[in-house]
N, C-alpha and C positions, 0 to 999 in steps of 0.2 A: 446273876442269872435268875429269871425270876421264871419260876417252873410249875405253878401249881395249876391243878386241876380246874380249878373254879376262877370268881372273879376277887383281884388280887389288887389292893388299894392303896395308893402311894400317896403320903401327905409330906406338910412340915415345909421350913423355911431354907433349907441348905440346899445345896447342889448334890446331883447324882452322874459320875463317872463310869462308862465304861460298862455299859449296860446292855444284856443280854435278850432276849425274851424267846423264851422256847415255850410257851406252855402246850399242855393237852386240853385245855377245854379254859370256857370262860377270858374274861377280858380283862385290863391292864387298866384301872381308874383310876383317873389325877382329880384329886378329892379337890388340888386348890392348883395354881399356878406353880410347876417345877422347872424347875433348870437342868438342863440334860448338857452334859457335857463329855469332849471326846467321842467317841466310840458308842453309837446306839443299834445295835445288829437285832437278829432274830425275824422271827414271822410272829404274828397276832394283830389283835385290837385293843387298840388305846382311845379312852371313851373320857369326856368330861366330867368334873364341869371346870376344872381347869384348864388351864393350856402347857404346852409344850412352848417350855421357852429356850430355846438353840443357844448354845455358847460356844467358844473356847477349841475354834479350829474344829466343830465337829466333822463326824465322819458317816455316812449312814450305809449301812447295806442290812435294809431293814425289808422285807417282802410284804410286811403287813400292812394297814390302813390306823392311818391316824384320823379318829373322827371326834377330832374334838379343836380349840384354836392352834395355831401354830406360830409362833415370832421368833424373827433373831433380833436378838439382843443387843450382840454384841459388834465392833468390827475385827472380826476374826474372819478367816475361812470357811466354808463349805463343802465338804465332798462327796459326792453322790455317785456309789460304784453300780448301783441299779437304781430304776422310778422308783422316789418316793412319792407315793399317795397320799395326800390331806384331806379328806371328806370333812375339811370346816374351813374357814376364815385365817388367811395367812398375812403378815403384819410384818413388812422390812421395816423395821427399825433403827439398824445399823450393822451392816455385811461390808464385808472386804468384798472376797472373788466367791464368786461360784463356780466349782467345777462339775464335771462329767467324771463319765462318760453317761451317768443315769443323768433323767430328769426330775424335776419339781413337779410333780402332776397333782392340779389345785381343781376342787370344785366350788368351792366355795371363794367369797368375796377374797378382794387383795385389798392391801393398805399399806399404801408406800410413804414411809415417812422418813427416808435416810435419803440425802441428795448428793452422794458424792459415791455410791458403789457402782461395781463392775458386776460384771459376768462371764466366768470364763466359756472361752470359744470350742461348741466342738462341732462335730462334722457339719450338721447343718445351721449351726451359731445361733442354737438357741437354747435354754435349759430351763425356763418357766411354762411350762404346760397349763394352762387353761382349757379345762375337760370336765366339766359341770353338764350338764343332762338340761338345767335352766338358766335363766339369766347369771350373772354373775356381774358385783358391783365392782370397779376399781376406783378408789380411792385417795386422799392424801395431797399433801404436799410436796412429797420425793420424786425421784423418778425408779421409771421400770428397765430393766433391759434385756436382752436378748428373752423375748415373749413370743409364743407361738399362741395360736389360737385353735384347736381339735375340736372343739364341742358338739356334743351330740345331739345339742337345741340349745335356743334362746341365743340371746344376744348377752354380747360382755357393754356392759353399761359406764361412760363416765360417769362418776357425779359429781365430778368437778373437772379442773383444767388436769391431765397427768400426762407428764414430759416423758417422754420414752426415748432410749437411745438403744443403739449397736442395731440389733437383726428384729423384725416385726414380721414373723409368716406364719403362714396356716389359710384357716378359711373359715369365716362368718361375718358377723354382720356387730359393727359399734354404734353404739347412740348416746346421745348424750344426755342431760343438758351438757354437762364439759367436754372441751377441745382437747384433741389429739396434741399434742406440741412434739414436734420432732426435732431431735436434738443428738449432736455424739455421732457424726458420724454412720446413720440412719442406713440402714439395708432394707427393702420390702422384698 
């Protein structure tokens, strides 16, 4: 449980399990790139200049905003019991499933680098939220899946070719230079 009044800094090379965050004041800083694993509950702010690196089946029923990177790592699972908020740059690297019933809600850029994940299904088959205020890049050589598009301006930008499969809804506007590739089974 990490509780303290002020702003409270987390460094070092090992993994961190089963993590809490209840503070009264002040923010959560990742001095360098951590591994969060299992269980990351709580409400707060989690600020840079590291990133939040997902592992190991996590679990999130977090209320707060993560404003710093965010990657999985690993291929494990996902579970998202309410929206989890990223106010930075999210990075598939290597995911099994996503599930619900919350969403992924990303402001910042994506970077799909894993070619072989899923996303699990829920009511409306989607679980990545793109909700950035401005553009937003996607990138990579992976593919995306079940993507919704919310945004409150700007356009979600290719900058290269990125494959998407399962569910594609929402509402605005893609540009490229890269190609949509629709693949998997495709829903719009």
């Amino acid at each position: 449980h990490l509780v303290g009044a002020g702003d409270q800094h987390l460094s070092g090379s090992g993994m961190l399990g089963h993590v809490h965050v209840a503070k009264t004041g002040g923010s959560v800083a990742l001095d360098n790139d951590i591994i969060f694993k299992q269980h990351f509950t709580g409400n707060g702010t989690l600020v840079g200049p590291g990133t939040f690196l997902s592992s190991h089946n996590q679990y999130f029923d977090f209320a707060g905003t993560i404003q710093t990177g965010f990657e999985m790592i690993d291929s494990y699972n996902r579970y998202f019991t309410q929206d989890l908020l990223v106010d930075g740059d999210v990075t598939f690297t290597s995911v099994a499933t996503l599930y619900g019933p919350g969403f992924l809600r990303i402001t910042g850029g994506v970077h799909a680098a894993d070619t072989s994940w899923t996303s699990g299904l829920l009511t409306d088959g989607t679980i990545v939220h793109l909700v950035g205020a401005g553009d937003q890049h996607l990138s990579g050589s992976g593919m995306l899946g079940h993507v919704h598009v919310a945004k409150a301006g700007g356009n979600v930008v290719l900058d290269n070719d990125i494959i998407f499969k399962q569910h594609f809804t929402g509402d605005g506007t893609l540009v490229g230079p890269g190609t949509f590739l629709s693949s998997h089974n495709q829903y719009f």
